[in-house]
C-alpha atoms as one frame of an Amber mdcrd trajectory, in Angstrom:
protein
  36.352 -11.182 -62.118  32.690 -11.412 -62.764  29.991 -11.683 -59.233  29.622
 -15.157 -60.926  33.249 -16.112 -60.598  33.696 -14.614 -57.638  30.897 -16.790
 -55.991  32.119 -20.139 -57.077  35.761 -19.357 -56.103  34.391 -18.700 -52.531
  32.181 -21.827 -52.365  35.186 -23.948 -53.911  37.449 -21.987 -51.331  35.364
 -22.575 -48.669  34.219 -26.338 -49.112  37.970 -26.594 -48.967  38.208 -25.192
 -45.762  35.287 -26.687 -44.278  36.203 -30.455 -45.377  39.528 -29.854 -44.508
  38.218 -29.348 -40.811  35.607 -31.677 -40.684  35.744 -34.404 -43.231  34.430
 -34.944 -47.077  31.460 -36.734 -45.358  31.293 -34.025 -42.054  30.162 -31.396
 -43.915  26.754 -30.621 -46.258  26.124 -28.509 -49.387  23.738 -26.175 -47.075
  26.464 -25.661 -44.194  29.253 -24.716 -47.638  26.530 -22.411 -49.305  25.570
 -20.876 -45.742  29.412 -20.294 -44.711  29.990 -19.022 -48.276  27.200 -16.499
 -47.573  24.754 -17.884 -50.748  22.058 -19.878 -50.863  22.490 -23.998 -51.120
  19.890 -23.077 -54.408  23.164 -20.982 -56.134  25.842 -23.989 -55.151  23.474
 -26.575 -56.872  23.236 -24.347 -59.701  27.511 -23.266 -59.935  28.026 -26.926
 -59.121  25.315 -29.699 -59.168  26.353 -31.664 -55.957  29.176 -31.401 -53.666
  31.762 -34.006 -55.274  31.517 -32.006 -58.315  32.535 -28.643 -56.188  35.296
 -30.689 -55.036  36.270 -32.124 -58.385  36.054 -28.379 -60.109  38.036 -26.898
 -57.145  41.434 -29.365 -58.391  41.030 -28.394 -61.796  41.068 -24.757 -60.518
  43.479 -24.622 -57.861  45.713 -27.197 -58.658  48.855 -26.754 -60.637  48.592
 -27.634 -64.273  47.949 -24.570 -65.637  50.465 -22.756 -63.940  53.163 -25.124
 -64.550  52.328 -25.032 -68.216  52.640 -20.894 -68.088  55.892 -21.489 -66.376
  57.211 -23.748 -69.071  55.670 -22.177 -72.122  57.340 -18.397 -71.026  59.729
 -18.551 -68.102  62.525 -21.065 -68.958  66.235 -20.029 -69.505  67.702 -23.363
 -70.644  70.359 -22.990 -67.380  69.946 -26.584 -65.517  70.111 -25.046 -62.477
  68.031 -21.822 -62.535  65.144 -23.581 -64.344  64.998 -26.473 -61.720  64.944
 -24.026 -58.653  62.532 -21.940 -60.746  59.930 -25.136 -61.211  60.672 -26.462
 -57.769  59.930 -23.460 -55.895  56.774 -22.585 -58.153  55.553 -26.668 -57.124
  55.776 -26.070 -53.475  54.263 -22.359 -53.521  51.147 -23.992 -55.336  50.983
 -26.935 -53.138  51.674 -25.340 -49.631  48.551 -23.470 -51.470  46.694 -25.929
 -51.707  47.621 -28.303 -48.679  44.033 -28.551 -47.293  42.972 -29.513 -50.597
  45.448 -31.861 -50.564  44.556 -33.265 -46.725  40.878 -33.680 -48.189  41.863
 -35.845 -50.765  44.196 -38.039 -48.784  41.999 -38.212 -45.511  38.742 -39.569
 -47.229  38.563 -43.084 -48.793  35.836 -42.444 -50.610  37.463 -39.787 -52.557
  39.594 -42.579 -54.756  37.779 -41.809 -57.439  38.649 -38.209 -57.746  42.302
 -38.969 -56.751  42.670 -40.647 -60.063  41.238 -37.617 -61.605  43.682 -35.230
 -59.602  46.676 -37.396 -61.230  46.216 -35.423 -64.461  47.831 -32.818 -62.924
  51.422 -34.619 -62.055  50.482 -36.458 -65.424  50.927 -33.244 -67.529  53.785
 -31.686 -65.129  55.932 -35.274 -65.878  55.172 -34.672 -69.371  56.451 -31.029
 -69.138  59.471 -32.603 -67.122  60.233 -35.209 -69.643  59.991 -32.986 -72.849
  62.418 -30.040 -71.172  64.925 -32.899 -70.136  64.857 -34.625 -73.858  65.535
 -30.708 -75.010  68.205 -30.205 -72.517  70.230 -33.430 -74.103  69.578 -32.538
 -77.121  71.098 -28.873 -76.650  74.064 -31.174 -74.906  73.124 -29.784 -71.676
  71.852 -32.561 -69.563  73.351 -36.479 -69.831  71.742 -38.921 -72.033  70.121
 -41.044 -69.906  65.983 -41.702 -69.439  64.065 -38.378 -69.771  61.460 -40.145
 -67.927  62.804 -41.490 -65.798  64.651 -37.964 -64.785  61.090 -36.338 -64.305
  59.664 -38.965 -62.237  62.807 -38.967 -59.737  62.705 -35.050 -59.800  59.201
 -35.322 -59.137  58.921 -37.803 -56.372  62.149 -36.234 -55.047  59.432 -32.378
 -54.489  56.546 -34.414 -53.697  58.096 -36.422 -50.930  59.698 -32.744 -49.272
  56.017 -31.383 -49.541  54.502 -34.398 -47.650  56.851 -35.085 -45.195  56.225
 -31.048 -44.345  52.435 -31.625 -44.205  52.876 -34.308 -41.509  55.253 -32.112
 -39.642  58.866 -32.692 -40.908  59.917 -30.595 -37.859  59.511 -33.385 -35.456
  62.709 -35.208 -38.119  64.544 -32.540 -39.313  66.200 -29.093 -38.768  66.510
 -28.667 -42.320  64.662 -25.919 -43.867  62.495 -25.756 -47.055  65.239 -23.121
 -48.625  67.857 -25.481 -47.684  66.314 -28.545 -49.099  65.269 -26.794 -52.047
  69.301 -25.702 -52.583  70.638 -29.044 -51.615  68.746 -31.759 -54.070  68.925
 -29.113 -56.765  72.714 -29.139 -56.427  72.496 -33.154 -55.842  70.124 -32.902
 -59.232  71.918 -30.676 -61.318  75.607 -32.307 -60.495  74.381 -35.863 -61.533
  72.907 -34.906 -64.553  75.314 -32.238 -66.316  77.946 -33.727 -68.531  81.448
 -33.091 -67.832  81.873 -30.929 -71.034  79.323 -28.708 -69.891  80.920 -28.618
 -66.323  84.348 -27.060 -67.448  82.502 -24.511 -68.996  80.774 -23.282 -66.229
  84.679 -23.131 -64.823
């Protein structure tokens, strides 16, 4: 990692940090560059201006690129291991990044970059859909909307990870392990064909 990259990871890192404490709008370019340890001169010059720190930071952090790595080399084809592989991988990166995620939610004049940040769910539903359409055609999954299969695995992840970031605690005894086992067994039961079921017999 080159002094250059290692500077704009820290500024990114701690902009993060910093607006995650006090606010997109609480905190200035000089009070990131001075907590960072640089000059406000080397932020404007890494970044331009502080929404563009912000907007680089999701393309770095957040989880396209690792999901793609995940998909290209780590599958098995086994319903059930790949699921609990891809689920678990979401919710490391997102715990993560969960005060980059508080920034984006807490400040309304961020809506800009939240439509930006939807590339990143944009791609991982097309990784979703594309596995499920390969898993019918294999005869492993049931032939019903590959779409529609990512999006309900999807918001099934992203609704656990909020619900934790607003303290599921205060509803639930549940933990993440157990969630994580429970809808993948919900998942994987509704979806595998009865053919493939006596096999695993």
């Amino acid at each position: 990692m080159t002094e250059s990259t290692t500077n704009r990871d820290r500024l990114m890192l701690t902009a993060i940090d910093l607006m995650a404490e006090k606010g997109y709008q609480g905190v200035t370019t000089k009070e990131i560059a001075t907590a960072a340890g640089v000059s406000e001169m080397t932020l404007f010059r890494q970044f331009g201006t502080k929404l563009q720190l912000l907007e680089q930071a999701i393309d770095r952090f957040h989880y396209a690129g690792e999901m793609e790595e995940l998909f290209s080399t780590r599958l098995t084809w086994s319903l059930r291991e790949d699921l609990l592989r891809i689920t678990r991988a979401y919710h490391d990166i997102m715990d993560r990044n969960r005060k980059l995620v508080l920034v984006m939610l807490r400040s309304a004049e961020l809506s800009d970059l939240r439509d930006r940040a939807q590339d990143h769910p944009r791609q991982l539903q097309q990784l979703l859909t594309a596995y499920f359409q390969e898993m019918q055609r294999q005869g492993k999954v049931k032939a019903i909307d590959s779409e529609a299969q990512a999006m309900a695995f999807m918001w099934m992840n992203y609704g656990a990870f909020i619900s934790r970031l607003h303290n599921a605690d205060l509803i639930t005894a549940v933990s993440q392990e157990q969630f994580l086992q429970t809808s993948i067994a919900l998942f994987v039961d509704a979806l595998t064909p009865i053919n493939e079921r006596i096999k695993e017999r």
